[in-house]
C-alpha positions, -999 to +999 in steps of 0.1 A: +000+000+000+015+034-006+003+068+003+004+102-012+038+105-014+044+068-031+065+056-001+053+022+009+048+007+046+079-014+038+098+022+032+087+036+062+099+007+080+133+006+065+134+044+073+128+036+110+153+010+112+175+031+099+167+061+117+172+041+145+207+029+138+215+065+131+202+074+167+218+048+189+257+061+175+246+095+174+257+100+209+292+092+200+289+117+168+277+141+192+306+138+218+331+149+189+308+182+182+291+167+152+256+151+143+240+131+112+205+133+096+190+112+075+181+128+041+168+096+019+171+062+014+171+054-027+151+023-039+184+005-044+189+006-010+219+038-007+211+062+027+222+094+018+228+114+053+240+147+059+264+155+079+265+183+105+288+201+132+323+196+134+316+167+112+319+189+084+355+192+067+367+169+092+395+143+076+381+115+093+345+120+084+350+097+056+360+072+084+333+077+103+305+074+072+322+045+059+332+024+091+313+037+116+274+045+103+280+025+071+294-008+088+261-007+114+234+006+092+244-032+067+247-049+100+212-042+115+191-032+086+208-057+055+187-043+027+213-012+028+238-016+002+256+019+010+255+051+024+269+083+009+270+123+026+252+148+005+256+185+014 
């Protein structure tokens, strides 16, 4: 079933598995003076995020996308394939 916007109830519970990844390692973001939010997830599975604070510029944001939020979004929500940071 899908609703105005075409997302379906599947989508919205990928998005809230997601989100919910995104909020338990938040608190570790957020101790180095940055943050994430969650901007979209594409039909082939890529989250985009964006990334905020001192997260922005920093060398080892790539780290942190890639290892970090990457690394636990396949681990608890396997329909992921990838995650990329827009601006």
């Amino acid at each position: 079933m899908s609703d105005r916007t075409g997302a379906t109830a599947t989508d919205d519970q990928t998005r809230d598995r997601v989100a919910r990844v995104l909020n338990a390692i938040r608190p570790a973001i957020q101790a180095d003076g940055g943050d994430v939010e969650l901007v979209e997830i594409t039909p082939d599975g890529v989250v985009s995020i964006r990334l905020h604070g001192a997260c922005v510029g920093c060398p080892s944001s790539n780290m942190t996308l890639q290892v970090g939020i990457e690394r636990n979004l396949r681990e608890h929500v396997p329909e992921i394939t990838g995650v990329r940071a827009v601006e």
